[in-house]
C-alpha positions in Angstrom: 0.0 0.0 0.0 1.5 3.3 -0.8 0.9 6.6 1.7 1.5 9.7 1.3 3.3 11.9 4.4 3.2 15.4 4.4 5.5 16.8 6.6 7.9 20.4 6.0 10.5 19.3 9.1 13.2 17.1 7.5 14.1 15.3 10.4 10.4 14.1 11.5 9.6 13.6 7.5 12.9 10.8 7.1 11.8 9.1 10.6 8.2 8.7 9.2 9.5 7.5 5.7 11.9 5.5 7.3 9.0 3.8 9.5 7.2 3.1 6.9 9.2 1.9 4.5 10.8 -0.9 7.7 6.7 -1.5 7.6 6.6 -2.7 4.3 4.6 0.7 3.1 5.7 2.6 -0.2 5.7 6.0 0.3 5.2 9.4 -1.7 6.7 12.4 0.2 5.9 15.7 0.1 7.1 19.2 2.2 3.8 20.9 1.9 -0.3 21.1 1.7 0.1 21.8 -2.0 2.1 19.3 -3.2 -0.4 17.2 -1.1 -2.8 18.2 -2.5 -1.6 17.7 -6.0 -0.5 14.2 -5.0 -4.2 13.1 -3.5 -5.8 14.3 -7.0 -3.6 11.8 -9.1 -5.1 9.5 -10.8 -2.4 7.0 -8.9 -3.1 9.0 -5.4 -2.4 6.9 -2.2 -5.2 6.1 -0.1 -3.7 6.8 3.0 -2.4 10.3 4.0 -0.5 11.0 6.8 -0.4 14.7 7.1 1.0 17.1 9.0 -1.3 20.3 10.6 1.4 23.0 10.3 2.7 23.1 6.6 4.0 25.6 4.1 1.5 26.7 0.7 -1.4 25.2 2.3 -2.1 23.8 5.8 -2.8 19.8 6.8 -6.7 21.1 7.6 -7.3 23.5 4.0 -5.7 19.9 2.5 -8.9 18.1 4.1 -11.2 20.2 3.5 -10.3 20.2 -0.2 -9.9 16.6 -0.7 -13.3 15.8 1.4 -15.2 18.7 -1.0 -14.7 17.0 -4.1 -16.8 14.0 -3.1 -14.5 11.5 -5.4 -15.1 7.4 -4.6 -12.7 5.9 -2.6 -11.5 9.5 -0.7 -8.1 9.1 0.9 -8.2 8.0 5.0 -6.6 10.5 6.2 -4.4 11.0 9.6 -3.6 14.6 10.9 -0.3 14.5 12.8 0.5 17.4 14.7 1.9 19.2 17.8 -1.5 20.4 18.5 -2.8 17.8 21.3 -5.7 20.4 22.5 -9.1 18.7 22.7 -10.8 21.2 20.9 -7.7 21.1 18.0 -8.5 17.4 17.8 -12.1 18.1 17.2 -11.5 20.3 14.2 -9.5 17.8 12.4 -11.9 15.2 12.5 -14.7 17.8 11.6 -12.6 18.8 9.1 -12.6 15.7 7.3 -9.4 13.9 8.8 -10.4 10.2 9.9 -7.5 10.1 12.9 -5.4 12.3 14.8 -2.1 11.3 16.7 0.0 13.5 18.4 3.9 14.5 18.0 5.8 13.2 19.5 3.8 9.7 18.6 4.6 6.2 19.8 5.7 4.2 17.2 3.5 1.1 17.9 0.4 3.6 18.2 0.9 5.2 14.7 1.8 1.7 13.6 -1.5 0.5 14.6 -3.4 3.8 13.6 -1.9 2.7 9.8 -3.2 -0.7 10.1 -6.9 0.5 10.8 -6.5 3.5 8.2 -5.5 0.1 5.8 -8.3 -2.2 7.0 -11.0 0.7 6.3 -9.3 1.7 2.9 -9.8 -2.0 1.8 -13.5 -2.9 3.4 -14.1 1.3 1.3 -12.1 -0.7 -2.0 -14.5 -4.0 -1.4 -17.6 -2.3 -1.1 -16.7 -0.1 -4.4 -16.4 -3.3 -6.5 -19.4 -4.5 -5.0 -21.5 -1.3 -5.5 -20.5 -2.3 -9.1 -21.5 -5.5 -9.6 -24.7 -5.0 -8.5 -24.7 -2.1 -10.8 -24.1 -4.4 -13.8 -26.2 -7.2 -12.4 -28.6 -5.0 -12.1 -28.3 -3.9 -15.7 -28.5 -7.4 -16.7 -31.8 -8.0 -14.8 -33.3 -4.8 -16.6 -32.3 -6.2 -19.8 -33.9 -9.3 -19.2 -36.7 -8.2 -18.2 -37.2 -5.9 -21.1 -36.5 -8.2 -24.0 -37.4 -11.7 -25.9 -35.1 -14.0 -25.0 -35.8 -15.5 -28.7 -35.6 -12.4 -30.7 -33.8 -9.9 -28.6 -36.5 -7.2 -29.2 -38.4 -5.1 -26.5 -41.1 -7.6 -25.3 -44.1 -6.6 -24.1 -42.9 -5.2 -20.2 -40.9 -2.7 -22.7 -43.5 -1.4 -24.2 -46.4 -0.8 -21.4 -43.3 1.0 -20.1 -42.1 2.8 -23.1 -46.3 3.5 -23.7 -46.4 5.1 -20.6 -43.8 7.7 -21.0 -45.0 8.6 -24.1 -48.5 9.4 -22.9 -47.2 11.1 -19.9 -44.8 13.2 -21.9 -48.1 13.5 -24.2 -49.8 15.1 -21.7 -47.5 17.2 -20.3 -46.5 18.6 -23.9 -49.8 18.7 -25.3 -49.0 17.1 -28.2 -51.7 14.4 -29.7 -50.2 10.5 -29.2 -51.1 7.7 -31.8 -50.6 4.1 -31.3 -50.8 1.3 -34.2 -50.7 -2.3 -33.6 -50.4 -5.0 -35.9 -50.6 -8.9 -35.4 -48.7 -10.9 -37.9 -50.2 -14.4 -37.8 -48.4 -18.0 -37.7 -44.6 -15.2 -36.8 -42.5 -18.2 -35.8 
């Protein structure tokens, strides 16, 4: 899994990378909010974030608030990692959009396991994506079904009572007059 760290202090960014990387992560490695920013709109964007509050360009909670308004599937989970241990601080990351918070200077074995549940929901948000889409497409395939002739592959006759419909509402509502022919073709085999 690759995640991205936003961090401006060199020291605390190459102990984070350096973590992560001995954690079997990938990381892409930014000094500030608009570089992360950049990176989490990639088409190749990591879905985990660790960023810091206090950044240069942009700050760790204008980064959050970006991401979270553009509403895109499969939004980044996001950890705010900051100096700034004040209950009320904490609350306005997590309203912000962030889905953790941990403290500097963090226990390795916390932020460790802060990753792990930031992976866990990243994959149960990837699983329930794919599944969203299948039943899309099964979905698609029962409306198909139930629309056509299994012999001939036209409209049968749900299609049209549905088609009819529409075209008498939209009838109505335009004021335009509706005809309707039918014709029965005898011994059509």
């Amino acid at each position: 899994m690759k995640i991205l760290v936003a961090e401006d202090d060199v020291t605390s960014r190459q102990i984070l990378t350096g973590l992560l990387s001995k954690w079997g992560y990938e990381t892409t490695v930014v000094e500030n909010g608009k570089d992360a920013l950049d990176a989490l709109n990639h088409p190749d964007a990591p879905q985990l974030a660790v960023l810091d509050w206090i950044m240069p360009e942009m700050d760790g909670i204008e980064v959050v608030k970006k991401i979270r308004a553009m509403g895109k599937k499969g939004l980044p989970y996001i950890i705010m990692l900051t100096s700034r241990d004040e209950k009320v601080k904490i609350a306005e990351a997590l309203n912000a959009g962030s889905n953790d918070y941990i403290c500097k200077p963090y226990d390795n074995e916390e932020l460790r396991a802060r990753i792990n549940v930031g992976k866990r929901v990243v994959q149960l948000q990837s699983d329930l994506i794919k599944r969203l889409h299948e039943l899309s497409e099964a979905n698609a395939t029962i409306n198909r079904l139930a629309h056509t002739d299994d012999l001939t592959g036209l409209a049968n006759r749900r299609a049209f009572n549905d088609r009819l419909e529409e075209e008498v509402y939209s009838s109505r509502r335009h004021g335009f007059p509706l005809s309707v022919i039918m014709a029965d073709i005898d011994h059509f085999k």
